[in-house]
ZADO-1210 file (C-alpha; in nm, 4 decimals, padded with zeros to 6 digits):
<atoms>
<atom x="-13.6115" y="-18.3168" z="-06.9986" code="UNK" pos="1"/>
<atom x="-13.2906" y="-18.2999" z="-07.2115" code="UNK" pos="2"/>
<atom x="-13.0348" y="-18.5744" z="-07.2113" code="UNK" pos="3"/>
<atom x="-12.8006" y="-18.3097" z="-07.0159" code="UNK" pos="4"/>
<atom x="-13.0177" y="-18.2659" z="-06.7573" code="UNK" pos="5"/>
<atom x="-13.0876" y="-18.6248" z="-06.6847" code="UNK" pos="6"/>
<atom x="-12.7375" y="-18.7553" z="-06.6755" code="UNK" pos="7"/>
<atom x="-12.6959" y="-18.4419" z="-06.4451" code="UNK" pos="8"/>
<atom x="-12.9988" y="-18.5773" z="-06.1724" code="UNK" pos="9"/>
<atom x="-12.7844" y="-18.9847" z="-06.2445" code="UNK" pos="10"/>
<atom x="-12.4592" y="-18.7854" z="-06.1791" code="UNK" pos="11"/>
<atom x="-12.5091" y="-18.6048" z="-05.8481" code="UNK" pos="12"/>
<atom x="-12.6418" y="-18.8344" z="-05.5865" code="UNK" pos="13"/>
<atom x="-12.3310" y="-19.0753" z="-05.6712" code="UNK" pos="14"/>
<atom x="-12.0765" y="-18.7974" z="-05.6185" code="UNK" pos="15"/>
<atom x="-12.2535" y="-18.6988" z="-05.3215" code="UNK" pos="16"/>
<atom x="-12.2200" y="-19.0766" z="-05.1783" code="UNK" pos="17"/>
<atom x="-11.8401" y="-18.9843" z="-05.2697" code="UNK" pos="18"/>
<atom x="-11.8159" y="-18.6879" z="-05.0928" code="UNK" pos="19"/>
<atom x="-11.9743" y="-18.8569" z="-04.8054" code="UNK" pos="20"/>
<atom x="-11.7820" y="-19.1479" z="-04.7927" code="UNK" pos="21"/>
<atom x="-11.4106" y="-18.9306" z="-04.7832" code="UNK" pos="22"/>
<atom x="-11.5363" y="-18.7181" z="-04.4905" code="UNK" pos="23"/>
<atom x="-11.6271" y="-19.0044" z="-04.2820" code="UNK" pos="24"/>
<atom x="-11.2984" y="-19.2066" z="-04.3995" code="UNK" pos="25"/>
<atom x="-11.1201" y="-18.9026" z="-04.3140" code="UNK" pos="26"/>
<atom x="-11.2730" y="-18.8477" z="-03.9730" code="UNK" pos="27"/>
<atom x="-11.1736" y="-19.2529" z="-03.9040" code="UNK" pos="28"/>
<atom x="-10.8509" y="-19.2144" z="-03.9899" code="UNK" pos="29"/>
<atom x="-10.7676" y="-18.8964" z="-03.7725" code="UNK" pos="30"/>
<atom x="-10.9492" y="-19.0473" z="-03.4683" code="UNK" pos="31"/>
<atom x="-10.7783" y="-19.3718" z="-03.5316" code="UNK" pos="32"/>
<atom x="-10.4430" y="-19.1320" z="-03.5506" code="UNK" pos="33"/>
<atom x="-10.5116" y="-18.9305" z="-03.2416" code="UNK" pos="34"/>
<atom x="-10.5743" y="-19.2690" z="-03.0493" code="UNK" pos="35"/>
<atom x="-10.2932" y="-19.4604" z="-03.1754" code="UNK" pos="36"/>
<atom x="-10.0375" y="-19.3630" z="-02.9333" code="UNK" pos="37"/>
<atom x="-10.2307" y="-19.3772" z="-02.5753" code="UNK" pos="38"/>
<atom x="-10.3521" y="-19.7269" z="-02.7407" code="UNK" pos="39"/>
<atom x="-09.9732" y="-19.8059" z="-02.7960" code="UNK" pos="40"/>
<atom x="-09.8552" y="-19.7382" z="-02.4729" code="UNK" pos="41"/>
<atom x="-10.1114" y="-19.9481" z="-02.3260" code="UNK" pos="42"/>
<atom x="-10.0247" y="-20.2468" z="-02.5228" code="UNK" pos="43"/>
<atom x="-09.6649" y="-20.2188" z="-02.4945" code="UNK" pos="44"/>
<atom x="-09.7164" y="-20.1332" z="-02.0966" code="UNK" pos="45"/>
<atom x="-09.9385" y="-20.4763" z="-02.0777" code="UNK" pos="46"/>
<atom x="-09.7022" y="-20.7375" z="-02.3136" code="UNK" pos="47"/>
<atom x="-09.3573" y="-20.5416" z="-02.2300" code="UNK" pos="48"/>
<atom x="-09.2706" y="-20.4905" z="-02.5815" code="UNK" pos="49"/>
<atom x="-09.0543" y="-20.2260" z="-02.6562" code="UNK" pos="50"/>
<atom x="-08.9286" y="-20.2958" z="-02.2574" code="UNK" pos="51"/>
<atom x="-09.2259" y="-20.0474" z="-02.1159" code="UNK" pos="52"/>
<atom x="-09.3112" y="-20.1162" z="-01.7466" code="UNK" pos="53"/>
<atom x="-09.6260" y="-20.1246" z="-01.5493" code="UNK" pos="54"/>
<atom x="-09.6728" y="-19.7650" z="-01.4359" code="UNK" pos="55"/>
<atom x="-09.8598" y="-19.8230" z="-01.1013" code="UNK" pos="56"/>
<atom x="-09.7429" y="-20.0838" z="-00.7893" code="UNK" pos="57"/>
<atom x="-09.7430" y="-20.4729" z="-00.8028" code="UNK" pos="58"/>
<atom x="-09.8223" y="-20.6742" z="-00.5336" code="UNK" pos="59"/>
<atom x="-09.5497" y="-20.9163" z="-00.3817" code="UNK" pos="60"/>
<atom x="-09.6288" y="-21.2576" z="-00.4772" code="UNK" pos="61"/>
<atom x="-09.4754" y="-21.4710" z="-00.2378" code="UNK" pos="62"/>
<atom x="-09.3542" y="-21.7623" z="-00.4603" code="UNK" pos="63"/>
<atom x="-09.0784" y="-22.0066" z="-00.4043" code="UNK" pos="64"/>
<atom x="-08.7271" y="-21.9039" z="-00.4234" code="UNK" pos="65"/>
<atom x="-08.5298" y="-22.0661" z="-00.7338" code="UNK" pos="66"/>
<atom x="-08.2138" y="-22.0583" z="-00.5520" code="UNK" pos="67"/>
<atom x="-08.0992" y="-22.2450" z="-00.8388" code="UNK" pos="68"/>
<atom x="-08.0745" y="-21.9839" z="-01.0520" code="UNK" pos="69"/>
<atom x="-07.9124" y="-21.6428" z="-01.0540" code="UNK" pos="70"/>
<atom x="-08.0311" y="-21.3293" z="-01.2673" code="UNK" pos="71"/>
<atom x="-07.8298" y="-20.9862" z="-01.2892" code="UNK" pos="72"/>
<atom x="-08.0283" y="-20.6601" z="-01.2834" code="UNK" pos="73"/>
<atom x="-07.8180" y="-20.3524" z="-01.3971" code="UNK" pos="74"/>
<atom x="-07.9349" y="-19.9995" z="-01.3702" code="UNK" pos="75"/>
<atom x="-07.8904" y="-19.6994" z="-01.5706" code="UNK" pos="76"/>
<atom x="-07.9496" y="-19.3754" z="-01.5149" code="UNK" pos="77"/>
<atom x="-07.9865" y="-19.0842" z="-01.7512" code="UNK" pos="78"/>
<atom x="-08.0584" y="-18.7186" z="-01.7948" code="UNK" pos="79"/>
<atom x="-08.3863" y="-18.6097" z="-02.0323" code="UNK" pos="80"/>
<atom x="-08.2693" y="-18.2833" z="-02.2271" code="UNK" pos="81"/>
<atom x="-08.4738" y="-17.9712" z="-02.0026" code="UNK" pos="82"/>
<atom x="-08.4344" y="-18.0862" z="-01.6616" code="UNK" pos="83"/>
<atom x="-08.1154" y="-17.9774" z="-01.4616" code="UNK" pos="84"/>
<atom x="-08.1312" y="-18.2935" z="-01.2283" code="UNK" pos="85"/>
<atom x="-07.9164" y="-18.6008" z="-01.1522" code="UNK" pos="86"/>
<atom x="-08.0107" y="-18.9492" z="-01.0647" code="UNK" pos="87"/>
<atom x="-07.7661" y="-19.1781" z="-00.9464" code="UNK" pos="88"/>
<atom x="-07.7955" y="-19.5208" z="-00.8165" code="UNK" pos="89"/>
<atom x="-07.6186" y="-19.6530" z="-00.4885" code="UNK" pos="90"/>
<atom x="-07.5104" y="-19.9743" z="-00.6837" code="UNK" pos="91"/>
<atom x="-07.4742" y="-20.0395" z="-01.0324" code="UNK" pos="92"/>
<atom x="-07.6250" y="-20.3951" z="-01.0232" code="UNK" pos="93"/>
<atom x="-07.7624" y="-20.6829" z="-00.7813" code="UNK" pos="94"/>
<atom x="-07.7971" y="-21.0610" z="-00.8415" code="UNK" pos="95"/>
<atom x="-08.1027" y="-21.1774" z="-00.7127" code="UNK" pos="96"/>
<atom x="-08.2730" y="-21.5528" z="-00.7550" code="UNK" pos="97"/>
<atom x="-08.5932" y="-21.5412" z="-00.9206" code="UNK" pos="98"/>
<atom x="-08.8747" y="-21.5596" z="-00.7012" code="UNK" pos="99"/>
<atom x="-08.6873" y="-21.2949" z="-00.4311" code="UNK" pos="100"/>
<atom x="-08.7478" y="-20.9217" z="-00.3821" code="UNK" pos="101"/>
<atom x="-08.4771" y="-20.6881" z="-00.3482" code="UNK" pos="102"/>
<atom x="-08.4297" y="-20.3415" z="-00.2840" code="UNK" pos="103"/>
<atom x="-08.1933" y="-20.0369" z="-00.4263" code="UNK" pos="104"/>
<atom x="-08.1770" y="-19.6956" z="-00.3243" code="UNK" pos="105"/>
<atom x="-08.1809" y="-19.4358" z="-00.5971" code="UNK" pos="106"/>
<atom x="-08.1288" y="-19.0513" z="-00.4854" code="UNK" pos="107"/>
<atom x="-08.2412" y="-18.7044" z="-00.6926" code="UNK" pos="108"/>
<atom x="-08.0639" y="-18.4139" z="-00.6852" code="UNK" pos="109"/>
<atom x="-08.1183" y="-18.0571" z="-00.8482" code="UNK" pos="110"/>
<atom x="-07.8476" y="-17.8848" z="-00.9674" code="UNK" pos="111"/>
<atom x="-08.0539" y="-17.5557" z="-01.0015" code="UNK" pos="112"/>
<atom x="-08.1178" y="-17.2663" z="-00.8253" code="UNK" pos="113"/>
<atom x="-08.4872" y="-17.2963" z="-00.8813" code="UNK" pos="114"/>
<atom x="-08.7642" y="-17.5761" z="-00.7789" code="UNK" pos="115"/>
<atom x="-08.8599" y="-17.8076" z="-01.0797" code="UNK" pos="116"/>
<atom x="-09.0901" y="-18.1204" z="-01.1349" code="UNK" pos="117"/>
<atom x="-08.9614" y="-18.4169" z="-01.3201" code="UNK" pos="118"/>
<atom x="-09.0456" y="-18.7940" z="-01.3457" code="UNK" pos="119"/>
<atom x="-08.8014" y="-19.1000" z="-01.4245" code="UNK" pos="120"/>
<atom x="-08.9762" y="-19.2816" z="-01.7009" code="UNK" pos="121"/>
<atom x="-08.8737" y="-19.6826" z="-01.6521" code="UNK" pos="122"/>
<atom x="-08.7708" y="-19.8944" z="-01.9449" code="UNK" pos="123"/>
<atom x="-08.6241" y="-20.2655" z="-01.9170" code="UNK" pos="124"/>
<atom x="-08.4106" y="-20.4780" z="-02.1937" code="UNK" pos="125"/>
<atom x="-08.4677" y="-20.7583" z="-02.2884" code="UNK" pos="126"/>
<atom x="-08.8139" y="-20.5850" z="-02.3801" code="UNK" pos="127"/>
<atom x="-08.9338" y="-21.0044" z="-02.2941" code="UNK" pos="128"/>
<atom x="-08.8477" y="-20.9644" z="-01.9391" code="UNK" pos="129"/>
<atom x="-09.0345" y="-20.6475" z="-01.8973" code="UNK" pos="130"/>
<atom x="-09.3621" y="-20.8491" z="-01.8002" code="UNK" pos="131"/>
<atom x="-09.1318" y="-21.0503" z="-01.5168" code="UNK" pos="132"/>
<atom x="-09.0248" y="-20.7470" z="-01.3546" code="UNK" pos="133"/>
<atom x="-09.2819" y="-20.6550" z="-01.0790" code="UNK" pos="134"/>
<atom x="-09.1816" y="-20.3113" z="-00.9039" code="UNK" pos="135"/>
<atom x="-09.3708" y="-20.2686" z="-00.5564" code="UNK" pos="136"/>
<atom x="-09.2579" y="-19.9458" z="-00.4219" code="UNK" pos="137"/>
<atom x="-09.0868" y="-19.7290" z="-00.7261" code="UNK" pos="138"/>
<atom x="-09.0747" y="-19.3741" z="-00.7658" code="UNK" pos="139"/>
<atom x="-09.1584" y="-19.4113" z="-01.1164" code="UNK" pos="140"/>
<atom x="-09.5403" y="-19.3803" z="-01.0204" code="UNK" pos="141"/>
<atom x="-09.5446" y="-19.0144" z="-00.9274" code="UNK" pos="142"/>
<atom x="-09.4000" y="-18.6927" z="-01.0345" code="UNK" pos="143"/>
<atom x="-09.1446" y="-18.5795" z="-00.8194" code="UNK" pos="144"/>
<atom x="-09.0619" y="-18.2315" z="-00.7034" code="UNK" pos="145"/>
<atom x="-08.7271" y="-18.1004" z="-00.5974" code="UNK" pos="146"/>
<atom x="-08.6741" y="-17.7054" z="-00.4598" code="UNK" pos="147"/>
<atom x="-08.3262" y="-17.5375" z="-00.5188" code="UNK" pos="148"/>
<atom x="-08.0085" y="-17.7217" z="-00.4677" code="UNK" pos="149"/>
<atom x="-08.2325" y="-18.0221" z="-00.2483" code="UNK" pos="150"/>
<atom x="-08.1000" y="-18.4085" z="-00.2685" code="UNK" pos="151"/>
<atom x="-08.3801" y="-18.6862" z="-00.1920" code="UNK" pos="152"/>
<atom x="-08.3494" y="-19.0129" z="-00.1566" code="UNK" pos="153"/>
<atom x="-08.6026" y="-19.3149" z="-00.3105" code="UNK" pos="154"/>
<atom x="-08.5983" y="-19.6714" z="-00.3225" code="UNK" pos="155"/>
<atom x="-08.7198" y="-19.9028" z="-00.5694" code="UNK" pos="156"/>
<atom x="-08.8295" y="-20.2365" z="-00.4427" code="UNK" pos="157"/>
<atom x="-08.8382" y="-20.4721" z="-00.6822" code="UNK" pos="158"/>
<atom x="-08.9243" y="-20.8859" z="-00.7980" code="UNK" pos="159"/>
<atom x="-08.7938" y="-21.1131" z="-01.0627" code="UNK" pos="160"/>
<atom x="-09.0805" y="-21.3536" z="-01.1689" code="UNK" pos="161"/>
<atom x="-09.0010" y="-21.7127" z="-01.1675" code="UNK" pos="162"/>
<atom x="-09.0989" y="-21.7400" z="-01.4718" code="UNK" pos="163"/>
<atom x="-08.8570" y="-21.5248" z="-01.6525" code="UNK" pos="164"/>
<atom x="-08.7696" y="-21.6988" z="-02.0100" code="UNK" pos="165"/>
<atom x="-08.4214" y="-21.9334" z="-01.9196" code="UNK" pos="166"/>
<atom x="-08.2680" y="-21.7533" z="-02.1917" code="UNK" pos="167"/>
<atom x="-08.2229" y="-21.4311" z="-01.9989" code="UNK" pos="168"/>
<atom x="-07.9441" y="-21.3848" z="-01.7166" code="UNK" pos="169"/>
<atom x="-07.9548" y="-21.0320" z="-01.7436" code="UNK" pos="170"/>
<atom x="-08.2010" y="-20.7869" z="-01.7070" code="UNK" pos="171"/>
<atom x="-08.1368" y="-20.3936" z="-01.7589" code="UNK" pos="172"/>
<atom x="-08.3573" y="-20.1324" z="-01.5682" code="UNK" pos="173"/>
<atom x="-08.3105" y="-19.7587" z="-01.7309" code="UNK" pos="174"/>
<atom x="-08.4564" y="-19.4865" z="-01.5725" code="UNK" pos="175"/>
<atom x="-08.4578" y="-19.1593" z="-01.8251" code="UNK" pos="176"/>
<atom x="-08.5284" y="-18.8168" z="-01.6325" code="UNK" pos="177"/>
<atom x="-08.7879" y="-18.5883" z="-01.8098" code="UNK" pos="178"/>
<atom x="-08.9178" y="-18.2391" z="-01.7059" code="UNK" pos="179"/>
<atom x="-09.2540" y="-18.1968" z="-01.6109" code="UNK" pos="180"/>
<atom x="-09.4861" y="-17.8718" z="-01.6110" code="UNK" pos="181"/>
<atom x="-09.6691" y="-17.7961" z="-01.3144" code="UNK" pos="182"/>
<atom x="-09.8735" y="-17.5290" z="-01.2012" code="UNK" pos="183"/>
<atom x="-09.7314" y="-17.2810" z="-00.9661" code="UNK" pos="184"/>
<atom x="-09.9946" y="-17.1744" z="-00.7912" code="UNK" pos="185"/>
<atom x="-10.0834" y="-17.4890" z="-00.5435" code="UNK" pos="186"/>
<atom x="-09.7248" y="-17.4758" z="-00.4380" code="UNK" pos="187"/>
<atom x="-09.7260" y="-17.0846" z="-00.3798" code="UNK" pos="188"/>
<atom x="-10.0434" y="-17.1613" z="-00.1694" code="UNK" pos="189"/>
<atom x="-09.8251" y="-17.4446" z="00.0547" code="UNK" pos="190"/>
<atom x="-09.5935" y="-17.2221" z="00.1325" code="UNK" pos="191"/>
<atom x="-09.7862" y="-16.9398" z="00.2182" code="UNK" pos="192"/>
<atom x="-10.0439" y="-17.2057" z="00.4403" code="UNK" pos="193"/>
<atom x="-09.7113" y="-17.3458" z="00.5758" code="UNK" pos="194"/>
<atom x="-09.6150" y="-16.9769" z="00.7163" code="UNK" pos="195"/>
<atom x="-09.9575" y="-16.8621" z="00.8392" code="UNK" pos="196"/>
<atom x="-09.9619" y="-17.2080" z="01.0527" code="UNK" pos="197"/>
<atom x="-09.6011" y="-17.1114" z="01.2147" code="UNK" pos="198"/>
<atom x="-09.7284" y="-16.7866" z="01.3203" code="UNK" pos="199"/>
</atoms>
């Protein structure tokens, strides 16, 4: 066997190995990518960082009252880019002692001549206090849907922990509107159930 041919058999199981060893670092990495961001957003929804919110109900926990403190909670409402729809708040902000529930009304309305789904996506700043700010009954869980023109109105019942950091006397609740797509079809079928019954 020449010297050629031998450094040839030495050479090609190591760039093999090589080969090998790219492919499977490159399959890691675009897993890892492709589960980055649902990993993300449950991180940030279970420590509050970047002010993300629980996205399912809390259960009141009757705690004592610190009636000797008082924390602001400000809303904000805004409008995602694709959805014709307004939400507006009936107040702009409560006080509320830590420990007590509260309640605000907020209402929907589509401006459109068409029905549309959409979804207000909750975010709260301080991103600290967003682990102290339980949300019983929100319409933040669930996709909402809206016909032509129609106005509905939501509440949001909500509880400041007692244990919100001292440092922070005012919380801020936003609520961004996005567009969701929905099939058709299972609301065509409503209807058309919904006339059949009334004749």
């Amino acid at each position: 066997m020449s010297d050629s041919t031998r450094e040839d058999s030495q050479r090609y199981p190591g760039v093999r190995r090589t080969v090998v060893r790219t492919v499977a670092a490159l399959v890691g990495m675009f897993a890892f990518a492709f589960a980055l961001v649902p990993l993300y957003d449950v991180f940030c929804e279970v420590t509050g960082i970047n002010g993300k919110t629980r996205g399912s109900a809390q259960a009141l926990i009757h705690e004592e009252v610190d009636e000797s403190r008082m924390v602001t909670v400000q809303f904000i409402t805004r409008s995602g880019s694709g959805l014709p729809w307004n939400l507006d708040v009936e107040t702009r902000q409560v006080r509320v002692h830590p420990g007590q529930s509260a309640e605000v009304n907020f209402a929907f309305h589509n401006r459109s001549d068409s029905g549309s789904w959409g979804r207000a996506v909750p975010s709260v700043s301080p991103s600290s206090a967003a682990p102290h700010l339980r949300k019983m009954t929100c319409f933040c869980f669930e996709e909402q849907h809206l016909t032509a023109g129609e106005r509905l109105e939501l509440p949001l019942v909500f509880q400041v922990a007692r244990d919100l950091p001292s440092d922070v006397n005012t919380l801020t609740l936003v609520y961004t509107l996005y567009p969701v797509t929905r099939d058709k079809a299972p609301l065509q079928a409503r209807a058309t159930a919904g006339k059949g019954d009334e004749a």
